[in-house]
Biotite code that builds the C-alpha atoms (Angstrom):
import biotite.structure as struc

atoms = struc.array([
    struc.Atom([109.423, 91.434, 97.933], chain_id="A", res_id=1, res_name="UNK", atom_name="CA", element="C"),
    struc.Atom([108.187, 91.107, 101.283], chain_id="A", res_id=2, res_name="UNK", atom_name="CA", element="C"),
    struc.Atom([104.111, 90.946, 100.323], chain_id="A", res_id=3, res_name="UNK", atom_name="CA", element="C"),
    struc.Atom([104.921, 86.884, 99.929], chain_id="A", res_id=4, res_name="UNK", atom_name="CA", element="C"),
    struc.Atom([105.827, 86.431, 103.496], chain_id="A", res_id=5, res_name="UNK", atom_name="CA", element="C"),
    struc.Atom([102.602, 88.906, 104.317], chain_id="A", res_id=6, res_name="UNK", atom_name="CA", element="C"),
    struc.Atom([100.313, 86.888, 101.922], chain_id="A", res_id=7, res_name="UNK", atom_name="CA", element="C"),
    struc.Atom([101.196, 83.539, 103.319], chain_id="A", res_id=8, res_name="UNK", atom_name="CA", element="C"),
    struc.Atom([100.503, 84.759, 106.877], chain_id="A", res_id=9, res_name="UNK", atom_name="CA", element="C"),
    struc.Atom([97.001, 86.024, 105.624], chain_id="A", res_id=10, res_name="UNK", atom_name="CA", element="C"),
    struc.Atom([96.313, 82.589, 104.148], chain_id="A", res_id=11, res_name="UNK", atom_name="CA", element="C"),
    struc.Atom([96.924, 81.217, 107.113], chain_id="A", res_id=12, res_name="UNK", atom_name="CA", element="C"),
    struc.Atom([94.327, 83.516, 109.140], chain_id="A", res_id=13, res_name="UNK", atom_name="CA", element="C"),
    struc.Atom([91.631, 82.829, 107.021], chain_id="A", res_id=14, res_name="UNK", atom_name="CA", element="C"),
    struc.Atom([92.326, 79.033, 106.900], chain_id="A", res_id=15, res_name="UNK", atom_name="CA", element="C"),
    struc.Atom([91.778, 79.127, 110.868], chain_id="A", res_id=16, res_name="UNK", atom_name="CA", element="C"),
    struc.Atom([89.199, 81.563, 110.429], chain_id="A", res_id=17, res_name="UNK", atom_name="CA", element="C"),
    struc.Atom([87.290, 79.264, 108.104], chain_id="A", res_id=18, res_name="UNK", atom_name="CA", element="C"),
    struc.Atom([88.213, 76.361, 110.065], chain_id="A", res_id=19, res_name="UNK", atom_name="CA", element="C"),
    struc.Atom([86.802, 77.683, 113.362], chain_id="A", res_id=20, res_name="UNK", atom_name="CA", element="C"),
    struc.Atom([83.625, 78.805, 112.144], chain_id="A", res_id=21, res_name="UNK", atom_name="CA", element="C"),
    struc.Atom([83.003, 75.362, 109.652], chain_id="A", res_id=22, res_name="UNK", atom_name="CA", element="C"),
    struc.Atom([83.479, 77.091, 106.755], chain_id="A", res_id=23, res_name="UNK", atom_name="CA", element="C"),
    struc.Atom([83.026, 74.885, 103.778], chain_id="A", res_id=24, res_name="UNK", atom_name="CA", element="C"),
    struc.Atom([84.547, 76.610, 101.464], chain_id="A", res_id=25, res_name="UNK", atom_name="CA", element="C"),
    struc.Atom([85.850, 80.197, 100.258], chain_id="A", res_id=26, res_name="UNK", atom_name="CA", element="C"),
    struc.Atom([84.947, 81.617, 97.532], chain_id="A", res_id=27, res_name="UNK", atom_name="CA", element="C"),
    struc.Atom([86.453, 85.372, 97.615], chain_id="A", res_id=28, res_name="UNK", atom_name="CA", element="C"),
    struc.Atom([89.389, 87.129, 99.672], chain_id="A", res_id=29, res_name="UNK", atom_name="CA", element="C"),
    struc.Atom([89.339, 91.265, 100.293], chain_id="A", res_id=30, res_name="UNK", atom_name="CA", element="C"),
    struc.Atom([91.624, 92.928, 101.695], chain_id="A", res_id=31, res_name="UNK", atom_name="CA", element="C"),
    struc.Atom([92.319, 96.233, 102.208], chain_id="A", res_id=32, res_name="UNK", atom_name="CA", element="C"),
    struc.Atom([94.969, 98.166, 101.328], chain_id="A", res_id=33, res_name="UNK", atom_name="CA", element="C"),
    struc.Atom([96.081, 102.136, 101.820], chain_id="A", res_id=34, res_name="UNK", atom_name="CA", element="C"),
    struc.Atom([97.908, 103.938, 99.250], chain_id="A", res_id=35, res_name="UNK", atom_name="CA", element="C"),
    struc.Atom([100.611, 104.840, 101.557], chain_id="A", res_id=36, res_name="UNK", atom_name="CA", element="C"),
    struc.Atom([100.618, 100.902, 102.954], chain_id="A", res_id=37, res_name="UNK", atom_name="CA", element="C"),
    struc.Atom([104.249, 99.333, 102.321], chain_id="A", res_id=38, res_name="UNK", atom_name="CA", element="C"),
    struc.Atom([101.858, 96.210, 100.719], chain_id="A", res_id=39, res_name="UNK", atom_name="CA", element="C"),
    struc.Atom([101.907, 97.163, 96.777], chain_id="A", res_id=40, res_name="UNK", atom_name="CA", element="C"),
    struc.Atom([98.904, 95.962, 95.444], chain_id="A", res_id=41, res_name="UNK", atom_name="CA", element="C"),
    struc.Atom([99.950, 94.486, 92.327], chain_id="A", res_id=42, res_name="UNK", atom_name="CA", element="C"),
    struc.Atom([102.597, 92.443, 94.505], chain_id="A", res_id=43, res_name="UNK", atom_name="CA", element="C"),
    struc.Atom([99.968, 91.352, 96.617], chain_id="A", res_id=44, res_name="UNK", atom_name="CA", element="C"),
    struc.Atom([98.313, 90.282, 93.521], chain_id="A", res_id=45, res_name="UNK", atom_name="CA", element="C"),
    struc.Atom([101.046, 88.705, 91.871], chain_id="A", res_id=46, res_name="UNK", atom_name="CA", element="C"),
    struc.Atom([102.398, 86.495, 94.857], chain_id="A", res_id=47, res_name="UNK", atom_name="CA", element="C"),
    struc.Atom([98.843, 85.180, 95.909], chain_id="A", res_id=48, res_name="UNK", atom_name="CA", element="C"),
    struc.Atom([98.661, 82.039, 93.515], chain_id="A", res_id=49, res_name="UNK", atom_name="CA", element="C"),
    struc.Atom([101.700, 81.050, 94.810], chain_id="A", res_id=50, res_name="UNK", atom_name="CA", element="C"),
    struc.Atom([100.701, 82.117, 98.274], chain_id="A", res_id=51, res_name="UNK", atom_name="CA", element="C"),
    struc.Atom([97.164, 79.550, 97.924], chain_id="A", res_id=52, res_name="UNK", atom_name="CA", element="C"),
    struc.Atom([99.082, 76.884, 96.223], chain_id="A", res_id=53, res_name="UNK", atom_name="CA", element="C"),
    struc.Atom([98.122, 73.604, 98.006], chain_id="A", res_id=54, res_name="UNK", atom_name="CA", element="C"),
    struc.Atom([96.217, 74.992, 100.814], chain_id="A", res_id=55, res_name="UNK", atom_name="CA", element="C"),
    struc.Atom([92.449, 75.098, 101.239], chain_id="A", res_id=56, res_name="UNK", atom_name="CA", element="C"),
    struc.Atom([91.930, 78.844, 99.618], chain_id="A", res_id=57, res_name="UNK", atom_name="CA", element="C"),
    struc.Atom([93.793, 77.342, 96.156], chain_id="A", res_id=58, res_name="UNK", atom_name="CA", element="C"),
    struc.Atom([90.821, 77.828, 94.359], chain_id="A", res_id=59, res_name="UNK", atom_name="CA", element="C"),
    struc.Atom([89.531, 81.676, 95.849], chain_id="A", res_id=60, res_name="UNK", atom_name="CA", element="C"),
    struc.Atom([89.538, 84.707, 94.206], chain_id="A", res_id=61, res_name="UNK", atom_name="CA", element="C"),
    struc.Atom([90.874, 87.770, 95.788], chain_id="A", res_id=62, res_name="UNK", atom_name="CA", element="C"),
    struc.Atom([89.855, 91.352, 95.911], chain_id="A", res_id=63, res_name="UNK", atom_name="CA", element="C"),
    struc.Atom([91.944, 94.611, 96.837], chain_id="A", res_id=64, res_name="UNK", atom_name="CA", element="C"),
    struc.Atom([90.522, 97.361, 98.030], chain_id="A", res_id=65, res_name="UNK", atom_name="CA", element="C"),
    struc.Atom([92.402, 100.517, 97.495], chain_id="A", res_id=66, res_name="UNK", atom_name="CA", element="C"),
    struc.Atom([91.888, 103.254, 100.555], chain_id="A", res_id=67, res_name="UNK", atom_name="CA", element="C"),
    struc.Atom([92.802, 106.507, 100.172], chain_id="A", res_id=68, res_name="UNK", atom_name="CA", element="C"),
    struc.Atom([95.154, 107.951, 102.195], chain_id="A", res_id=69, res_name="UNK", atom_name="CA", element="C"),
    struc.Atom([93.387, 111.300, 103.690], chain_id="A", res_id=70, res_name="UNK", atom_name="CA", element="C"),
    struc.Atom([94.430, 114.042, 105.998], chain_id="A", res_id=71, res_name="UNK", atom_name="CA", element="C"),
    struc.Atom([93.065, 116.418, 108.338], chain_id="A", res_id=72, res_name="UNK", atom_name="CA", element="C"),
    struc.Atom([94.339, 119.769, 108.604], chain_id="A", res_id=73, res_name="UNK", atom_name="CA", element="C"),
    struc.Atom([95.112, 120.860, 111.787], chain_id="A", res_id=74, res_name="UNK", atom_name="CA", element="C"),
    struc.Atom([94.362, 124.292, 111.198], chain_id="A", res_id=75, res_name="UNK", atom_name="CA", element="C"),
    struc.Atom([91.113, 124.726, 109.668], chain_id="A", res_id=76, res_name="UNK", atom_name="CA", element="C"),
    struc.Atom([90.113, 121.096, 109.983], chain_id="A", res_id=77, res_name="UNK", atom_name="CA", element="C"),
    struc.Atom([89.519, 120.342, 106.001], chain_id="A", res_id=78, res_name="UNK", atom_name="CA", element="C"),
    struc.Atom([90.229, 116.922, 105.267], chain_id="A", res_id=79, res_name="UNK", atom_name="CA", element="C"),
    struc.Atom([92.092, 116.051, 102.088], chain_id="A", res_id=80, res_name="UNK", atom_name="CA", element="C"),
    struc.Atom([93.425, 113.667, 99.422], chain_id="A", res_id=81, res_name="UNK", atom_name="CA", element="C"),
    struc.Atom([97.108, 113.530, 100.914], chain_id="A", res_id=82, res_name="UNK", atom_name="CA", element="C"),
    struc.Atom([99.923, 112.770, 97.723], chain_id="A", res_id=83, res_name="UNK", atom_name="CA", element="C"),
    struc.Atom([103.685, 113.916, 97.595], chain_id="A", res_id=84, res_name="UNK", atom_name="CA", element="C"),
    struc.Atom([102.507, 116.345, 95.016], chain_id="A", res_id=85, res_name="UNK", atom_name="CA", element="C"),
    struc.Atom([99.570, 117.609, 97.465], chain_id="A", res_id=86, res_name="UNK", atom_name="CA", element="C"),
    struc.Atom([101.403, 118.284, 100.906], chain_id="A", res_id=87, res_name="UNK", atom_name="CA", element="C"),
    struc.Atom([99.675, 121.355, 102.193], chain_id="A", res_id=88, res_name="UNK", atom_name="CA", element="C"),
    struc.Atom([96.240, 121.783, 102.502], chain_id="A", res_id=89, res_name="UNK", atom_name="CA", element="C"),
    struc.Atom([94.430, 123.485, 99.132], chain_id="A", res_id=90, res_name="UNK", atom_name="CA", element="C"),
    struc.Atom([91.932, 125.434, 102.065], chain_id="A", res_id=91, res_name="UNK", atom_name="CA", element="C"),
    struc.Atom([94.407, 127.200, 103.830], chain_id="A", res_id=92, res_name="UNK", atom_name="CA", element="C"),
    struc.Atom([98.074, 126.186, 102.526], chain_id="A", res_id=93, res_name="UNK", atom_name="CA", element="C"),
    struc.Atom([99.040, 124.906, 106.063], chain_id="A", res_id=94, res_name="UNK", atom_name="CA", element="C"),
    struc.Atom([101.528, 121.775, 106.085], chain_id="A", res_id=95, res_name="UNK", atom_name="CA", element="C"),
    struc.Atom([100.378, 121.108, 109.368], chain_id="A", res_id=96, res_name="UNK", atom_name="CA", element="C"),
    struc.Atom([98.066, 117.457, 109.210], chain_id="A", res_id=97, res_name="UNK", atom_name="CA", element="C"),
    struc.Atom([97.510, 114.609, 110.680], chain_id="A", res_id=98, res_name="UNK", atom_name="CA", element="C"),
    struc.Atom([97.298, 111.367, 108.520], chain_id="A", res_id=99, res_name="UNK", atom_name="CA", element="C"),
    struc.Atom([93.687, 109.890, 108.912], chain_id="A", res_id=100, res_name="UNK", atom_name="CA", element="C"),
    struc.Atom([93.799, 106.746, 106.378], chain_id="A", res_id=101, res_name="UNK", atom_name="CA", element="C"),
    struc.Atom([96.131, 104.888, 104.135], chain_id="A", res_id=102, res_name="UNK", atom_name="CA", element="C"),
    struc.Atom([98.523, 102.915, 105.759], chain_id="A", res_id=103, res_name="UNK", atom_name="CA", element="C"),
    struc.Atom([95.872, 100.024, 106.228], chain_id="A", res_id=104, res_name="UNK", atom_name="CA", element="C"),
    struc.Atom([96.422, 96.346, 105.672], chain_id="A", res_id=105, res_name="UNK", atom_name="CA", element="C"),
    struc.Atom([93.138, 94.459, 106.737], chain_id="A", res_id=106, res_name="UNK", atom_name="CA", element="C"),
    struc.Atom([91.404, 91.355, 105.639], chain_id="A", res_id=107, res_name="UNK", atom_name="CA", element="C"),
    struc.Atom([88.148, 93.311, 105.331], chain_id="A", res_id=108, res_name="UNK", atom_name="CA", element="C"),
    struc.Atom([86.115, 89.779, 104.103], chain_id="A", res_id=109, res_name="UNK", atom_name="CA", element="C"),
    struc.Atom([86.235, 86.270, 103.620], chain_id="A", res_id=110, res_name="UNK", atom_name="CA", element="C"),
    struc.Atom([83.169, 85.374, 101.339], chain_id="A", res_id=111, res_name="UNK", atom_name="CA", element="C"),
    struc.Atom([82.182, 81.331, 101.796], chain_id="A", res_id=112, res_name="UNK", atom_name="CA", element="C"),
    struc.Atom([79.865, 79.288, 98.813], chain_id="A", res_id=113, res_name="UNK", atom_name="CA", element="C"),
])
């Protein structure tokens, strides 16, 4: 499980984060996440407590934000949901796309008291 590693390195961005712009405290974590990210979000989820333990963010809560992962069609341009059951676009049956989300991984907030 590789999110651990991830997580702690996330911790520690939002500790200097918080530290360079006097943030008291943190009250709330979100990241982002895309479906077709290598993060799992229930990993993420499960390794965070130990990821906080003894550091200043022990006591945050944390928020994942699911993104979908969507496609553009390169031949008539309709963007799509994108799934391994869904490979060709439902406008025009063309396989030919270009991913536009879902591989994120972003700290999209850090919400202070």
């Amino acid at each position: 499980m590789h999110e651990l590693g991830v997580v702690i390195k996330v911790v520690e961005t939002v500790e200097d984060f918080a530290k360079k712009n006097n943030l008291k405290k943190v009250d709330t974590l979100v990241l982002q996440i895309g479906e077709l990210s290598s993060m799992i979000p229930r990993y993420v989820e499960a390794c965070y407590p130990a990821a906080v333990d003894g550091t200043s963010l022990e006591e945050t809560k944390l928020k994942i934000e699911v993104i979908p992962a969507n496609v553009l069609c390169k031949s008539c341009e309709n963007i799509f949901s994108f799934s391994e059951q869904q490979k060709r676009c439902p406008q025009c049956e063309s396989e030919k796309v270009e991913l536009l989300s879902g591989k994120e991984f972003l700290i999209k907030e850090v919400i202070a008291c």
